[in-house]
C-alpha positions as CSV (number, residue, x, y, z in Angstrom):
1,X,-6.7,-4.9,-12.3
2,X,-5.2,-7.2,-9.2
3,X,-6.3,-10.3,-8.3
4,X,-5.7,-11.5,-4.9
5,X,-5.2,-15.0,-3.4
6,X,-4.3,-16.5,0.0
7,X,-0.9,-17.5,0.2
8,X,0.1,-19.7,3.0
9,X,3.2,-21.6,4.1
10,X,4.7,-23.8,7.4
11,X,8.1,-24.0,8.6
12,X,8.8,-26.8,10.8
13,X,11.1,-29.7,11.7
14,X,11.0,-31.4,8.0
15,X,10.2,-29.1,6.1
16,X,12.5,-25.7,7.3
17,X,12.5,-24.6,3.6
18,X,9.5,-23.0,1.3
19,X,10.4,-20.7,-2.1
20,X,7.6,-19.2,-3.5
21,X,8.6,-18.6,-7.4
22,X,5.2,-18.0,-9.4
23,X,4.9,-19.5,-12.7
24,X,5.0,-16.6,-15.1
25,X,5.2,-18.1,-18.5
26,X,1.6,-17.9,-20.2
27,X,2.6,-16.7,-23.7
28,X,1.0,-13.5,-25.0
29,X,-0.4,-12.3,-21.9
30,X,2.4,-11.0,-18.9
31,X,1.2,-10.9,-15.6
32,X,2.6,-9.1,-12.4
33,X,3.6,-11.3,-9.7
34,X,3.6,-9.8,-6.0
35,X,4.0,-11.7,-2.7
36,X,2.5,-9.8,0.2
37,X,3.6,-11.1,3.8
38,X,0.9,-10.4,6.7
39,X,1.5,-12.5,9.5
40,X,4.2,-15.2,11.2
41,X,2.9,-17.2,13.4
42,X,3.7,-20.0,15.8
43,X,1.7,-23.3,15.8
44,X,0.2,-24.4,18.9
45,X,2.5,-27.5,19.3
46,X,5.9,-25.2,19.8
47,X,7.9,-26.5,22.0
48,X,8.4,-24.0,25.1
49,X,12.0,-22.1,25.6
50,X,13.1,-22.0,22.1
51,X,13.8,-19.2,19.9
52,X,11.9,-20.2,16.1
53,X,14.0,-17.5,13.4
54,X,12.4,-16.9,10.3
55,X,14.7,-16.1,7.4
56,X,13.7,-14.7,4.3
57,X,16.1,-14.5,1.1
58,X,15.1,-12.6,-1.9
59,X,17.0,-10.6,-5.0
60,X,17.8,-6.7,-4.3
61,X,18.9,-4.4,-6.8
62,X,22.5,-5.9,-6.7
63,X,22.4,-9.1,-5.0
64,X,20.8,-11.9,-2.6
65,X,19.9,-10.8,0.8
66,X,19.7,-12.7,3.8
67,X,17.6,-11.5,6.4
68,X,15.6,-12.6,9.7
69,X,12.2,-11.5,9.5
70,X,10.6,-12.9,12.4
71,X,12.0,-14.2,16.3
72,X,9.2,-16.4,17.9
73,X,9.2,-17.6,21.5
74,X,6.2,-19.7,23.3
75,X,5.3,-17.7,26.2
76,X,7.0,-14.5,24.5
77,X,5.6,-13.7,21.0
78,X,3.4,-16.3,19.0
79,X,3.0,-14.0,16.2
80,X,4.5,-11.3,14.5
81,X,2.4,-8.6,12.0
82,X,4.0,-7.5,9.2
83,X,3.8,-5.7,5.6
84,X,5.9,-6.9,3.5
85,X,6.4,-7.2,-0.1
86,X,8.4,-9.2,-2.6
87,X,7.7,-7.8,-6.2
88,X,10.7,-10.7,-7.7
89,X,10.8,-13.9,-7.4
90,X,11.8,-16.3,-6.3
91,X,11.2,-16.0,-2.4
92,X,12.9,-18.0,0.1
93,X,11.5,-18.4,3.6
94,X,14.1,-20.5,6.2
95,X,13.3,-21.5,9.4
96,X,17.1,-21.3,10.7
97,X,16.5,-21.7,14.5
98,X,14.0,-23.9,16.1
99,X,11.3,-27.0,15.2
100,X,8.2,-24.7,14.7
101,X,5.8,-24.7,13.0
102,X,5.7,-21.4,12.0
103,X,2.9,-20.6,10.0
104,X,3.7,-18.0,7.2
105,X,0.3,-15.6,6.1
106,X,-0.1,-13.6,3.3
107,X,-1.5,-13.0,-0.1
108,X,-0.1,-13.5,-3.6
109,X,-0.9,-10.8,-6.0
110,X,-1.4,-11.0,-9.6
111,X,-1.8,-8.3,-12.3
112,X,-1.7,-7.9,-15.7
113,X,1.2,-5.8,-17.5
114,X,-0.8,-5.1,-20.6
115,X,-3.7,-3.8,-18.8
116,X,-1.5,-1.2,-16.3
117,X,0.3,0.0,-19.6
118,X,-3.2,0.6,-21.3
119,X,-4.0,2.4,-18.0
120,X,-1.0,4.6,-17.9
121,X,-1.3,5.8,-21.9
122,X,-5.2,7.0,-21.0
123,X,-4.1,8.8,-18.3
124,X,-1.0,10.2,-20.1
125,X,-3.4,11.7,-22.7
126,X,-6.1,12.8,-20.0
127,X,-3.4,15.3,-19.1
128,X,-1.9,16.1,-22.5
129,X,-5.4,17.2,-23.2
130,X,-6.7,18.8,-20.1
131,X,-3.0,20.8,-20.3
132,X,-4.0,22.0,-23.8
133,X,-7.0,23.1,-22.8
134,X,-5.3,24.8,-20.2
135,X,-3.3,26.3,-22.8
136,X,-6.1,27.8,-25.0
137,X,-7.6,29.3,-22.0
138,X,-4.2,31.4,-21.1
139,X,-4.4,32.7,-24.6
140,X,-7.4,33.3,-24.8
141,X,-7.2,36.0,-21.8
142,X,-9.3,33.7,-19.4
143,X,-6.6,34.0,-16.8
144,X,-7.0,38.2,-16.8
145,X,-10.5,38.3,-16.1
146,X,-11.1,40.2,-12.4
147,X,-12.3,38.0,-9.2
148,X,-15.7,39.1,-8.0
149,X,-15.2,41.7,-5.1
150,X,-16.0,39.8,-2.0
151,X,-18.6,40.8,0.8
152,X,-18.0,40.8,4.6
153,X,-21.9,40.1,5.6
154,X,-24.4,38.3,5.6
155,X,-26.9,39.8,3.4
156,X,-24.6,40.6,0.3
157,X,-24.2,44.6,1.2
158,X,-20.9,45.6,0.6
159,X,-19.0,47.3,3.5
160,X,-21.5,46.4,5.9
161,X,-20.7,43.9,9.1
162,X,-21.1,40.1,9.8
163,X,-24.1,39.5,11.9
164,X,-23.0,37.9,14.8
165,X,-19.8,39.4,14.2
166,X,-18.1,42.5,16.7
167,X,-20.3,45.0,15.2
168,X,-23.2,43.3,15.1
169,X,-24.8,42.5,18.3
170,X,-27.0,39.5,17.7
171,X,-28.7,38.2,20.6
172,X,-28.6,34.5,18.4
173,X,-25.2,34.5,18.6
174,X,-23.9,30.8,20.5
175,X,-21.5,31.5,23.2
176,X,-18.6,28.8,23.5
C-alpha cells in the first residue's frame, strides 16, 4: 500500500536551492520513500529573455550526478512535463541559471517495507502451490487425455460446411 502526497517546491532569486530528504526514522515500522517529479514550471513574474536551468543532483549506483532537468524561457517554454523518479534521498533541485520562479510539481510517495515483503511471501507461495498442483496433475496423466475433435459448422455435424462459408450459400450472409 502507497500513500500519495503533493509535493511542491520554488526556485527563485533567494531561494535557488530546495533538497528534499524525507524523514525515515520511525522505529519498528520502515517506510519507502519515493519522489515523483511531474511538472517545471515558470511563474508568471519571469523576467522576459532569460534562460531559468533547473538542476537536479541525486545519488546513482556509484556516485553524485549533476544534471539539468529543465530549460525555461518566457515567450519560449513556461513549463516542461516530466516523469521522473527519485527512489534515494536526498534530492537536490538548483536553479543554476536565471531569477525564476520556477515552480517544481510532483508527488511524494510513501510505502511500507513490511507490508510489500508480506505481499511478496503470499505471492511466492501462491505459485509454490499452484506449481504443485501443476505437478500432481502431470503425474496423474491429466496432461495425456485427447482434445475433443473440433467441428467446422455451425450445427455441431462433423465434416459438414460453415453456413455462410464457400459452400454454403446463405442469402443472410453480410457483404463488406
Amino acid at each position: 500500500m502507497t500513500d500519495e502526497y503533493f509535493y511542491g517546491a520554488t526556485l527563485k532569486e533567494g531561494s535557488k536551492t530546495v533538497t528534499w530528504d524525507p524523514d525515515n526514522k520511525p522505529e519498528g515500522y520502515p517506510r519507502t520513500n519515493k519522489l515523483v517529479i511531474k511538472q517545471c514550471l515558470l511563474g508568471h513574474e519571469a523576467a522576459a529573455d532569460e534562460f531559468n536551468v533547473v538542476q537536479v543532483e541525486t545519488m546513482t549506483i556509484r556516485d553524485t550526478l549533476r544534471i539539468p532537468i529543465a530549460v525555461l524561457k518566457v515567450g519560449e517554454l513556461r513549463q516542461c512535463r516530466m516523469d521522473l523518479e527519485f527512489s534515494d534521498a536526498p534530492v537536490t533541485f538548483t536553479l543554476v541559471e536565471g531569477k525564476g520562479p520556477v515552480h517544481i510539481h510532483g508527488l511524494h510517495l510513501l510505502g511500507s517495507l513490511v507490508e510489500e515483503f508480506e505481499d511478496m511471501e503470499e505471492m511466492e507461495e501462491e505459485v509454490l502451490d499452484e506449481e504443485e498442483a501443476d505437478e500432481d496433475e502431470d503425474e496423474d496423466g491429466a496432461s495425456q487425455k485427447k482434445k475433443p475433435k473440433l467441428t467446422n459448422n455451425s450445427k455441431g455435424k462433423p465434416g459438414g460446411a460453415v453456413a455462410g462459408g464457400p459452400a454454403g450459400n446463405d442469402k443472410n450472409r453480410k457483404r463488406k
